[in-house]
C-alpha positions in Angstrom: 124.2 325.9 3.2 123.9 324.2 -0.3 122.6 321.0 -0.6 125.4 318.6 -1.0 125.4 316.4 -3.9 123.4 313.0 -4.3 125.2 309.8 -5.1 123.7 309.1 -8.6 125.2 312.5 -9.6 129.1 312.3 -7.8 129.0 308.9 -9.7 128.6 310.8 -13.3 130.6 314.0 -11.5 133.2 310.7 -11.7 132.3 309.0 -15.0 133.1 312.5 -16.9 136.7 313.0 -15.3 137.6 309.9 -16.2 136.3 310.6 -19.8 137.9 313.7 -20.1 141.4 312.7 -18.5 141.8 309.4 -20.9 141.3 312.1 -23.5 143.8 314.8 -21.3 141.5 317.5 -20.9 140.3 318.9 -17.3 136.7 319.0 -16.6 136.9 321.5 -14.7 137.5 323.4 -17.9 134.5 321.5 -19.8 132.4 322.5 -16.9 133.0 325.7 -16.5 132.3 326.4 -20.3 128.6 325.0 -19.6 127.9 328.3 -17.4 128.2 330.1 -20.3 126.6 327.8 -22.7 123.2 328.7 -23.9 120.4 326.4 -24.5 119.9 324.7 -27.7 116.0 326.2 -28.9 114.7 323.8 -31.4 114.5 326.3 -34.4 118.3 326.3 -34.1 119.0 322.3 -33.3 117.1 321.6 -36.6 118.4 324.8 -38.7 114.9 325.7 -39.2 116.1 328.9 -40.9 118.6 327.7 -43.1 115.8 324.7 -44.1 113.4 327.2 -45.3 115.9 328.4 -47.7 116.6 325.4 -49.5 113.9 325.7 -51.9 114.7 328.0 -54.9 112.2 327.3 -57.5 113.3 327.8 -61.5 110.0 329.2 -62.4 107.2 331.3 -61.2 104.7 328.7 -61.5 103.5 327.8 -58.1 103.1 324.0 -58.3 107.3 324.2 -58.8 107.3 324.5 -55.0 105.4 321.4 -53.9 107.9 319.7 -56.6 111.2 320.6 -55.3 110.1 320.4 -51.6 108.7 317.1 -52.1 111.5 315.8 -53.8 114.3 317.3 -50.5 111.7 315.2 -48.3 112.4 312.3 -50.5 115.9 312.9 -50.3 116.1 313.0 -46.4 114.3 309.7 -46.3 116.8 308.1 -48.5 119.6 309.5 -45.9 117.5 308.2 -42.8 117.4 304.9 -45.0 121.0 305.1 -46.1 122.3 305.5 -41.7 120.1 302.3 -41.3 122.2 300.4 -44.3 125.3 301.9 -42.8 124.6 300.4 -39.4 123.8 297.1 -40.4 126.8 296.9 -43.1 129.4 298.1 -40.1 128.1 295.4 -37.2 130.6 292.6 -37.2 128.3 290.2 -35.0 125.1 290.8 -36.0 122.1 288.7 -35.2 118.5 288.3 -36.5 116.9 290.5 -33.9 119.3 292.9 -35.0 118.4 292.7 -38.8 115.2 292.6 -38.3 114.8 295.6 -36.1 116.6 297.7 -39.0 114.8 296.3 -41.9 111.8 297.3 -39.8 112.6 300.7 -39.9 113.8 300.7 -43.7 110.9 299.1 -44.6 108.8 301.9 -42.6 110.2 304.4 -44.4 109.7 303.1 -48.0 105.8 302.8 -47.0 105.9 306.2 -46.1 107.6 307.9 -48.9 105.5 305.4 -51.5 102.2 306.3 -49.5 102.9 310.0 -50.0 103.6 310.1 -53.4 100.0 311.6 -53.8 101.7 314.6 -53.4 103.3 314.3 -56.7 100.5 312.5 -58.8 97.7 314.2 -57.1 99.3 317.3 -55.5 99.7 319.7 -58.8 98.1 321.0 -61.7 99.0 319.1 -64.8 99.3 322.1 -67.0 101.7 323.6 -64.5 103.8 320.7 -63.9 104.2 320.6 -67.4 105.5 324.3 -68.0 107.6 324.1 -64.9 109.2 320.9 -66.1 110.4 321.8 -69.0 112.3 324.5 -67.5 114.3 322.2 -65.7 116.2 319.5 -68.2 118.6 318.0 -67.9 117.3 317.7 -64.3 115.7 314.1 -63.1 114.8 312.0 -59.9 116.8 309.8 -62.0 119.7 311.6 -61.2 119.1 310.4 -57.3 122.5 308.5 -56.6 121.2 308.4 -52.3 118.6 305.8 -54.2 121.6 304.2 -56.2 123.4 303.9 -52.7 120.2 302.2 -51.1 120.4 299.5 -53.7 124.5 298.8 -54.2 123.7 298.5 -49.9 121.0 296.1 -50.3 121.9 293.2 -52.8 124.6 291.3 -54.3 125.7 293.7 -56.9 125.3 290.9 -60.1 121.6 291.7 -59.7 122.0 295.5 -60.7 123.5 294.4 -63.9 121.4 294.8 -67.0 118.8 291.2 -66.9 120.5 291.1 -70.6 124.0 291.2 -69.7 123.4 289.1 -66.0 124.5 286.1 -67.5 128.0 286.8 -68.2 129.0 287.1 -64.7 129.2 285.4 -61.2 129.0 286.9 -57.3 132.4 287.1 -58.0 132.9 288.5 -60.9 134.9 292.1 -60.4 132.7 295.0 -59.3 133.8 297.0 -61.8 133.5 294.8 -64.9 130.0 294.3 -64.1 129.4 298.0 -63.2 129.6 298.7 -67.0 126.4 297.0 -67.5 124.4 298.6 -64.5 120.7 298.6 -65.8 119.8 302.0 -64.4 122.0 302.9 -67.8 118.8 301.7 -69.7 116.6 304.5 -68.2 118.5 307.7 -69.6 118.7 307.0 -73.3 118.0 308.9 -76.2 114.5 307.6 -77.3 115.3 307.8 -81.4 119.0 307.0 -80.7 119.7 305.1 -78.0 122.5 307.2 -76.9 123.5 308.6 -73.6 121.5 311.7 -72.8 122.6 314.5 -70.9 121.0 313.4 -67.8 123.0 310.5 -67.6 126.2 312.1 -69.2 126.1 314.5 -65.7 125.0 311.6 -63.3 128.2 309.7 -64.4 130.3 312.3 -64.4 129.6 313.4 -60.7 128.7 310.1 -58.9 130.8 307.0 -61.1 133.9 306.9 -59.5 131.7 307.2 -55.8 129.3 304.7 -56.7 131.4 302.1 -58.3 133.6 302.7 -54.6 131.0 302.0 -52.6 129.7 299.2 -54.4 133.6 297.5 -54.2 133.2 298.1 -50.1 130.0 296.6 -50.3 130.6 293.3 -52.2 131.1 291.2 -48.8 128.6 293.4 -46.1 125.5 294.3 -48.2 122.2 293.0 -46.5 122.2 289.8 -48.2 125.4 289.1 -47.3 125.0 290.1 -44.0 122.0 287.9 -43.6 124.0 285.1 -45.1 125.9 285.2 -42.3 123.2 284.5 -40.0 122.6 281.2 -38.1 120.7 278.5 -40.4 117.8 278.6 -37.6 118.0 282.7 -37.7 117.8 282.6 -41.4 114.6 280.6 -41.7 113.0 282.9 -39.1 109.4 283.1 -41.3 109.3 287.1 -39.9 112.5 288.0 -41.5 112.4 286.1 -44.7 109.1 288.5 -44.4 110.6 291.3 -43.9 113.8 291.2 -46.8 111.1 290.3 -49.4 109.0 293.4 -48.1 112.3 295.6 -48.5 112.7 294.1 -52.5 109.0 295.4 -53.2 109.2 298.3 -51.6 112.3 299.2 -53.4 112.0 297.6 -57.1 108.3 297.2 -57.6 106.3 299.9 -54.9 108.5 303.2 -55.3 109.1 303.0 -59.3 105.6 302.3 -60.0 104.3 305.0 -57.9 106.2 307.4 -60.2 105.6 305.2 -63.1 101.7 305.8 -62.1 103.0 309.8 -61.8 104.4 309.5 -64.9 101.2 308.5 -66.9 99.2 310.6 -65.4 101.1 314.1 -66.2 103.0 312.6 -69.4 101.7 310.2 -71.2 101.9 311.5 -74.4 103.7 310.4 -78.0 106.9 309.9 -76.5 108.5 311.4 -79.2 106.4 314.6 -77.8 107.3 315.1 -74.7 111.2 315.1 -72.8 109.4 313.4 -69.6 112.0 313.4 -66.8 114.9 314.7 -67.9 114.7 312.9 -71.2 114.9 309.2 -69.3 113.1 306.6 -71.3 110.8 306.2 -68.2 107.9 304.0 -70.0 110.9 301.2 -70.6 112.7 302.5 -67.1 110.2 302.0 -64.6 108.2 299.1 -64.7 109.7 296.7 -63.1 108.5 294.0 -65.6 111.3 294.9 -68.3 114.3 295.5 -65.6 113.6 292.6 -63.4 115.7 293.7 -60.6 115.2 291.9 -57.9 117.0 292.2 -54.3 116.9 288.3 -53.0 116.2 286.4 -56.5 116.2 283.1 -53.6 113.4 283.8 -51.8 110.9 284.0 -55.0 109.1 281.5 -56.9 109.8 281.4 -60.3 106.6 282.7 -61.0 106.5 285.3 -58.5 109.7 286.4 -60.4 108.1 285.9 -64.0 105.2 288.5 -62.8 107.7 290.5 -61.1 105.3 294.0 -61.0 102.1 292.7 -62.1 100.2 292.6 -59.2 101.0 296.2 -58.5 99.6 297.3 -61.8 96.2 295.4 -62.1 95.5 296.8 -58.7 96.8 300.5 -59.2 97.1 301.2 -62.9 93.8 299.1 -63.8 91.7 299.0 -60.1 91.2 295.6 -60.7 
């Protein structure tokens, strides 16, 4: 004689049927399909195969490898950072706990994709990196619109504009009025001519219209604006003022310096010379002293805001 059924799982038995007949299925149906279902090994839940694919280097050179790998790594953190934006841009009530909790885990992640980047500027062989690169113009990091995503999902979009160009517009000024002066435009010019390179030419031509989108459907539920909406006493909670001004130098001072660190290390030659990154001006791109982009200008000094990198580059750049 079986063993008949405890109550904890006749109440589920019932929670399911009522799931599946306010959708009009039968469970019986559902159920019987489980009897035939096989379990899910963890080589297959994670496509384990298919993920060891994904890398097809340009060259033979073997520190090519560790660069494209590194760089799909970088690319999944972005998404694990991007489905945390997502959340908090979508909650209609949220609350400080909430915020915090998710700029926890944002923040997290930056540390851990900045902490690694000893992959890149200690992980290869500068003579390879340099033969490998070349082989793959137009091709940048710059070309990384998951990162342009993180920041349209972050701030009030006036503060992507071009620092020279800020002061013609408002919070309210039309998205896409101001998106003509983004400053990430700055970074993929052609050193003796100032114009466009190809790098760019292909990054707007594939991502514009989706970027300038988002950043429209962002304008009233980025994290500023969401923690705007905030009580005054949740607002003034020390630990999250903490935690937003740990997100702006993770993003706009940590990250690009850690490349810009990279950079000097494997490039730093005449820049007339050499096509660094795809051909982006990366000396003037990436310190964050010339861009001055900064997430929450409101909850900086003045001087803080004035030395907006500095700090990062005694310590790193000149171990002081």
């Amino acid at each position: 004689m079986s063993k008949p059924f405890s109550e904890d799982i006749l109440n589920l038995v019932h929670k399911l049927e009522e799931k599946y007949k306010s959708m009009g299925q039968d469970l019986a149906s559902y159920l019987e399909g489980r009897l035939y279902e096989d379990y899910v090994p963890y080589w297959d839940y994670v496509h384990l195969d298919t993920l060891l694919t994904l890398q097809k280097p340009k060259t033979q050179i073997p520190d090519e490898m560790i660069f494209v790998m590194y760089h799909q790594v970088t690319e999944l953190y972005f998404k694990m950072i991007l489905h945390e934006l997502e959340q908090i841009a979508s909650n209609t009530r949220i609350t400080g706990d909430y915020l915090r909790e998710k700029l926890k885990r944002i923040n997290r992640y930056f540390i851990i994709l900045t902490d690694s980047f000893t992959v890149m500027s200690e992980g290869m062989e500068q003579k390879q990196f340099l033969e490998f690169r070349m082989a793959l113009l137009p091709a940048s990091g710059f070309q990384s619109a998951q990162y342009r995503m993180i920041e349209i999902a972050s701030t009030e979009f006036i503060n992507l504009v071009s620092k020279d160009y800020r002061n013609r517009f408002t919070n309210d000024s039309p998205v896409s009025e101001m998106y003509k002066y983004i400053y990430w435009q700055a970074g993929a010019t052609v050193l003796a001519t100032g114009e466009k390179t190809l790098t760019l030419r292909q990054f707007e031509l594939k991502y514009n219209e989706q970027l300038l989108e988002m950043a429209e459907a962002y304008q009233h539920k980025n994290v500023w604006k969401k923690y705007l909406s905030l009580s005054i006493e949740e607002r003034e909670n020390p630990e999250l003022l903490e935690m937003l001004r740990d997100l702006d130098l993770n993003v706009n001072v940590n990250w690009p310096l850690a490349h810009y660190k990279t950079a000097v290390a494997y490039l730093q030659r005449n820049p007339v010379d050499i096509a660094a990154t795809g051909g982006t001006n990366w000396q003037k791109y990436l310190p964050p002293r010339f861009q001055k982009r900064i997430f929450f200008p409101e909850l900086w000094t003045a001087e803080e805001m004035e030395n907006w990198g500095k700090t990062w580059v005694r310590k790193h750049v000149f171990m002081e």
